[in-house]
N, C-alpha and C positions, 0 to 999 in steps of 0.2 A: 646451699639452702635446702633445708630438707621440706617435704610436704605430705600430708596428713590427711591419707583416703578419705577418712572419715568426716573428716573438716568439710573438706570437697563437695564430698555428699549433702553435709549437712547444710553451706553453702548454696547449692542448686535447689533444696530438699524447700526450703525458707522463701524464695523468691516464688517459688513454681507453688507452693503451697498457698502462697499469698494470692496469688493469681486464680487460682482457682476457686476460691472461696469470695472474693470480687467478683466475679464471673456467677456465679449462684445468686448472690446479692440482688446483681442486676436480672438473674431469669425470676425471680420471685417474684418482681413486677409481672410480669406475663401469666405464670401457671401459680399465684398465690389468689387469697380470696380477691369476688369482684372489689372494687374501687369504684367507692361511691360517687370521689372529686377526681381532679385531671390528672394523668399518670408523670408519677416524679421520679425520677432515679434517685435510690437514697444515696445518701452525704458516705454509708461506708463502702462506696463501690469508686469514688477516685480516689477515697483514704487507702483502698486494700494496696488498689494497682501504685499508687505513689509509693506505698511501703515497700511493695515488691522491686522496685526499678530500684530506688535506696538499698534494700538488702542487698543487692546484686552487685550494684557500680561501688555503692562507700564500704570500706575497712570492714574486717569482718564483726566484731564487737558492736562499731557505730551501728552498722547498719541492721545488725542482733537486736539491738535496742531499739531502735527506729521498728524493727518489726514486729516485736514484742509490745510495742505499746500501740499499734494499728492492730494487732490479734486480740488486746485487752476491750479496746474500746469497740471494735466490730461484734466483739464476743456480748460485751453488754449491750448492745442496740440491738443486736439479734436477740438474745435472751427475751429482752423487753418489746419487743415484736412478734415474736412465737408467743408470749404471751396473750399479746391481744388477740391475735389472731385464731390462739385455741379458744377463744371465747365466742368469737364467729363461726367457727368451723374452716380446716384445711382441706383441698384437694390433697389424693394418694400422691397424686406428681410433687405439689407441693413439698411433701412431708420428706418424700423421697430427694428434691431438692436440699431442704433445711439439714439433712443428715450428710447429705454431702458437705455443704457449707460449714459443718459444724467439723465434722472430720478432717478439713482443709486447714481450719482454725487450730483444730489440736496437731496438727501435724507440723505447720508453721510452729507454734506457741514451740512444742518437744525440737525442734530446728534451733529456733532460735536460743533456749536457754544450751542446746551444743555448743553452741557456736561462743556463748558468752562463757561457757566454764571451763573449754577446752584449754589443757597448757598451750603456752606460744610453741610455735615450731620452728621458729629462723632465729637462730642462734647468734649470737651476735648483732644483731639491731635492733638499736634502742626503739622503743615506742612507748607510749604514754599509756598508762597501765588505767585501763578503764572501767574495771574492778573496783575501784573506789568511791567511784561517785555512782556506780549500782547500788553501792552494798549501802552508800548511805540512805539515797530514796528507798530503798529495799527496809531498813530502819524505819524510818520514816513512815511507814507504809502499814509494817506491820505494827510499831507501838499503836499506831490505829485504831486498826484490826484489834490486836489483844485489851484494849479499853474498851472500846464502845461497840465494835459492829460486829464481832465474834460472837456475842452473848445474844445479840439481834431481840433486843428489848425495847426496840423504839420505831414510832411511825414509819421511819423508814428505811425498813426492812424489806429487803423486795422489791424497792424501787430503785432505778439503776441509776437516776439522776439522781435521786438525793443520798445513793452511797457513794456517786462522785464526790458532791460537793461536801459528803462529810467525811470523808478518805484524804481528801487536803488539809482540810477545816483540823480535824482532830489531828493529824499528822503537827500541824503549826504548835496545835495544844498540850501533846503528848510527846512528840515524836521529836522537837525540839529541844526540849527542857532535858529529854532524855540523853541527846548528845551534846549538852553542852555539861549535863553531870559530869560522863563519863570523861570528855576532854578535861577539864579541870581536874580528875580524878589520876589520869593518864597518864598530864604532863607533869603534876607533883608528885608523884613517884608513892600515890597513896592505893590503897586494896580494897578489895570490896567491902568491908565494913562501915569505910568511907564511903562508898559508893552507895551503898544501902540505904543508910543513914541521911544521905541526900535525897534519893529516893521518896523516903519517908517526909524530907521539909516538901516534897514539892507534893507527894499526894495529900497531906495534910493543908498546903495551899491553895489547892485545887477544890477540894472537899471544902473548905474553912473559910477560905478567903474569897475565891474565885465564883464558882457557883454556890457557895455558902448551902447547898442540900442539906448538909447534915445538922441543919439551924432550920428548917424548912418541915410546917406540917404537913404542909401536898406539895410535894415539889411537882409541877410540870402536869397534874392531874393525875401520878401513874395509880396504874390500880393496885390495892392494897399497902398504900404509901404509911397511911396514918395507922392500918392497924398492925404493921411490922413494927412500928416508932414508938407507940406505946406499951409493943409487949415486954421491953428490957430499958423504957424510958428510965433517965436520970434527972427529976425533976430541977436539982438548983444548975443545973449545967444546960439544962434544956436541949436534950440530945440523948439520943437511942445509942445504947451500949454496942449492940449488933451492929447500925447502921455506924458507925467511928468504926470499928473492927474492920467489917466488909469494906467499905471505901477506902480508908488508907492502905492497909494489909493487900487488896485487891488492887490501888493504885500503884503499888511498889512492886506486886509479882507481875500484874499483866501488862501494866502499861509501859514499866520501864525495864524493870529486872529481867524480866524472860524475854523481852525481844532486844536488849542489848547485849544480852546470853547468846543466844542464837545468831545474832550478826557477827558478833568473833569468833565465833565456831566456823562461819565461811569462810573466812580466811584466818587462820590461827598464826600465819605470819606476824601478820599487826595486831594481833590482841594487845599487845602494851603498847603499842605507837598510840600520839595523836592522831587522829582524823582529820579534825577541822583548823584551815589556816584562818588569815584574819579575817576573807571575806563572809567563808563561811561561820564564823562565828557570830560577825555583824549579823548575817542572813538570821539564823538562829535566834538571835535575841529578839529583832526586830517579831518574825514571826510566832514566837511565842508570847511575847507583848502583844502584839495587834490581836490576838487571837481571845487572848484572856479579856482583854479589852473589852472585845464586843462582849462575853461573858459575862461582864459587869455592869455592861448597862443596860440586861436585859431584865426590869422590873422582878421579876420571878429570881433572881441573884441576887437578891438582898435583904436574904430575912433575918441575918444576924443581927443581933445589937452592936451597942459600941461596947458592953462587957465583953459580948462572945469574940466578937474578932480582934479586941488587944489580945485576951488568953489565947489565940489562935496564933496570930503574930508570935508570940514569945514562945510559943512552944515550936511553930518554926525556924525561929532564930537559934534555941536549942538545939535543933536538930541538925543546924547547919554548924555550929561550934562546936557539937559531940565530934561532928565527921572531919573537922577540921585537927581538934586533938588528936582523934586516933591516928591521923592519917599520918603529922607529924612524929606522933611516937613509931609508927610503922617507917615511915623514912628514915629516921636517926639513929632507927636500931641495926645494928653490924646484923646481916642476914645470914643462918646457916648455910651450908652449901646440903642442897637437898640429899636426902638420904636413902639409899637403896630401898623401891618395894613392890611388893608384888602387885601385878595390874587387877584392878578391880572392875570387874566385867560391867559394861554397861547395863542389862538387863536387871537386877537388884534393883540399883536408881532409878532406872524409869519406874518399874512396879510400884516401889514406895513413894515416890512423888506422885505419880498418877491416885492410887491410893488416899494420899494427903488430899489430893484435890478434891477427890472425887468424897471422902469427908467430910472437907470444908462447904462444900456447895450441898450436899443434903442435911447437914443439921438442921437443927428447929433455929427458927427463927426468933429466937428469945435471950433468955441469961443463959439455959441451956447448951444452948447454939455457943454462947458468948465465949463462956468458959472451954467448951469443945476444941471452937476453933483456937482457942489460943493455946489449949494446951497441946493438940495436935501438930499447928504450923512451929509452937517453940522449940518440941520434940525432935521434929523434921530438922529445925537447922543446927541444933543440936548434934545430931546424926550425923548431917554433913561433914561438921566440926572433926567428929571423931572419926568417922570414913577416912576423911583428909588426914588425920594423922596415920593413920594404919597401913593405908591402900594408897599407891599410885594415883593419883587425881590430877586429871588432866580439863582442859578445855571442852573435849566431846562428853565427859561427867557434868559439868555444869549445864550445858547446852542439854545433855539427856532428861534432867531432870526440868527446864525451862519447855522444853518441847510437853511435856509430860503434862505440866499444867493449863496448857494454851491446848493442850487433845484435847484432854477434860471437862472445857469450857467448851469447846466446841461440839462435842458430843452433847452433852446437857443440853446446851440450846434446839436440840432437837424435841426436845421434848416440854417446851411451852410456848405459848405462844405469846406476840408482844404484848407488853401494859401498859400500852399505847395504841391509839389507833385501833382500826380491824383492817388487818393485813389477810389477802386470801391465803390460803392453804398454799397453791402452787408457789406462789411467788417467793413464802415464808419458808420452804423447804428448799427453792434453789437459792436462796439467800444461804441458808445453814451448810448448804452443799459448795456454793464457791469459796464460803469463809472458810470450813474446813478444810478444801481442795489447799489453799495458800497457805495454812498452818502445815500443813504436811508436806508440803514443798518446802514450807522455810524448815522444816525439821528435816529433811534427808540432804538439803544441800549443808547442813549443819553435822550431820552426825554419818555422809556415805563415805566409804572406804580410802583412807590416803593413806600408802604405808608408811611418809614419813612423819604420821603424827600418831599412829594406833600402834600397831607390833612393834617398829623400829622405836619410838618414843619409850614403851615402856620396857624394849629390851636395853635403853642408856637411858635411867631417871632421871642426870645430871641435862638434859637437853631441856631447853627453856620454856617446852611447852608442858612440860608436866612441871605439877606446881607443888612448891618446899610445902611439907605440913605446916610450918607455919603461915601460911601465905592466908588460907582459907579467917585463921582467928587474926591477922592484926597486920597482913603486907599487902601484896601484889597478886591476889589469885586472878587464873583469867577466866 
């Protein structure tokens, strides 16, 4: 049975890391500001140390996880308490404190994702591969992120309880639907075209059906609602040209497409496997029901007519039929056996995706805009198309260009502030700074160095993770 210095390390690295940042916790009471009321140990100093004694005793992975979400959640109660606190004023000991605690945090956090992505080292004994139900809450997680809290457009922005509760919330709303596309997509032996196309019935549902916004004069109060909606309004349809574009187009790249892009780039093993067995499928539906649910009995959810949401209905049902035929004529057609080609460096795709983004998010806001963005995103997958026939296209090309658009978004959001609420300055920028910390994590465990999917892959094109030119127009790309 062999063993792995680094493991070791990272093992001891996670527990002691833990502990010490608990231990901070608890000095903050003493050398933090006076206390007005009676002195309380806060709730993250037996979460830290309970995490730590778990990282140490249980399995290495378990207890990875187990510390990785004690480092999340200290991280945000910290966060959110150095903020109040820079509003009173710190003691130098204090501060000098908080920088240890926060150090302790990042060092655990860099432990524990070791520890979860290292190969196994004991050769021969079976274990329960625990990689999978990461990658799915990691899913989960980030379809989110790339819908709603990335862009940090909304009252709560900055506040660390209500990006819990909409980190779940939207997870049920997005982050479901998303994997239950892709499983149906998966198990019938259909390609991303299908997958797309589903994509599109579910952001078209969501927009159309669900929150009905795109029916909506002031959805929610945001600021400058009504004069985006009339600049490219469509009087007999009763709906903004731009706002249809942006929502769906925006619902099928962030919410679904690019973060289930990037979850099969973590593991390109199972890019074509199923995920989800019966229970989580059940899990899945329910939660994306429950979730829409509440959606719709939120007064403000329902300003379509009974015109707008049959045409809304049948254009989803469409959507769902298109994906169904192509998927079939993708399965029934005898598939080439892929064809030798040279590898096409990732750096091009990132540029032009990032590019595309960064397009689509400063156009004008009008017909202008309308026509831009469409002829620019058609272009773009156009491009793909023809890349894919030319070039070696693999898994970490997809995932490069999905990372590329989730940068995008998250850079830009640096640069307005919510239209909603008044959120401070501080909190609005560590809100931009953790969203983007997690986009860029999900992008390098997506696209860092495994020889047997980059050099090795594209020196045999016949190996399963580089995908036949056909795959991209009408099979199986992953």
């Amino acid at each position: 049975m062999s063993r792995n210095p680094d493991g070791r390390r990272a093992a001891w690295m996670l527990p002691g890391a833990l502990t010490v940042a608990g231990l901070a916790s608890a000095a903050l009471v003493v050398v933090g500001p006076p206390l007005d009321g009676p002195v309380s140990l806060p709730l993250t100093v037996p979460l830290l140390l309970a995490a730590a004694v778990a990282a140490r005793v249980l399995p290495g992975r378990v207890g990875a996880g187990i510390g990785l979400a004690a480092v999340v959640l200290a991280a945000a109660a910290a966060t959110a308490a150095l903020i109040t606190q820079a509003e009173g004023g710190l003691r130098p000991i204090a501060v000098g404190v908080r920088a240890v605690q926060f150090t302790a945090l990042a060092i655990a956090a860099y432990a524990g994702v070791r520890q979860l992505v290292r190969p196994r080292q004991d050769a021969g004994v079976p274990r329960r591969d625990w990689t999978r139900p990461l990658q799915l809450v990691a899913l989960l997680c980030l379809s989110a992120i790339g819908a709603e809290l990335l862009a940090a457009y909304s009252d709560n922005t900055g506040d660390p309880g209500g990006i819990a509760f909409a980190l779940v919330f939207f997870a049920a709303l997005y982050g479901a639907p998303a994997l239950l596309a892709r499983e149906l997509v998966r198990r019938r032996g259909w390609g991303w075209p299908s997958l797309l196309l589903l994509f599109a019935a579910l952001g078209t549902a969501q927009a159309c059906l669900i929150d009905q916004s795109l029916f909506s004069a002031d959805y929610q109060g945001y600021e400058g609602w009504e004069e985006i909606r009339q600049a490219s309004l469509i009087p007999p349809l009763g709906i903004s040209a731009y706002n249809a574009f942006s929502f769906i187009v925006g619902h099928i790249i962030y919410s679904f497409a690019a973060p289930v892009t990037l979850a099969e780039a973590w593991a390109p093993q199972r890019t074509r496997e199923p995920w989800l067995g019966p229970f989580g499928t059940v899990a899945a539906v329910l939660a994306y029901a429950a979730a829409a649910a509440l959606i719709v009995s939120d007064p403000e959810s329902r300003s379509g007519s009974p015109a707008q949401l049959a045409v809304s209905a049948a254009v989803v049902v469409g959507f769902v039929v298109a994906a169904v035929l192509f998927g079939r004529r993708a399965a029934a057609r005898t598939r080439r056996p892929p064809r030798p080609a040279r590898r096409l460096p990732l750096w091009p795709v990132f540029a032009t995706a990032l590019l595309v983004a960064l397009v689509i998010d400063l156009s004008p806001q009008d017909w202008g805009g309308v026509a831009l963005g469409v002829a620019v995103t058609g272009g773009f997958g156009l491009a793909l198309v023809a890349a894919a026939r030319t070039w070696g296209w693999s898994v970490r090309h997809s995932a490069t260009a999905a990372f590329a658009f989730l940068l995008a978004r998250g850079v830009m959001a640096f640069t307005y502030f919510p239209l909603l609420g008044d959120v401070a300055p501080l909190p609005k920028y560590a809100h931009n700074t953790v969203m983007l910390l997690a986009v860029l994590t999900a992008g390098w465990l997506a696209l860092r160095y495994r020889p047997d999917t980059a050099e090795e892959r594209s020196a045999h094109p016949q190996a399963k993770h580089l995908t036949n030119p056909t795959d991209i127009a009408g099979g199986t790309a992953p």
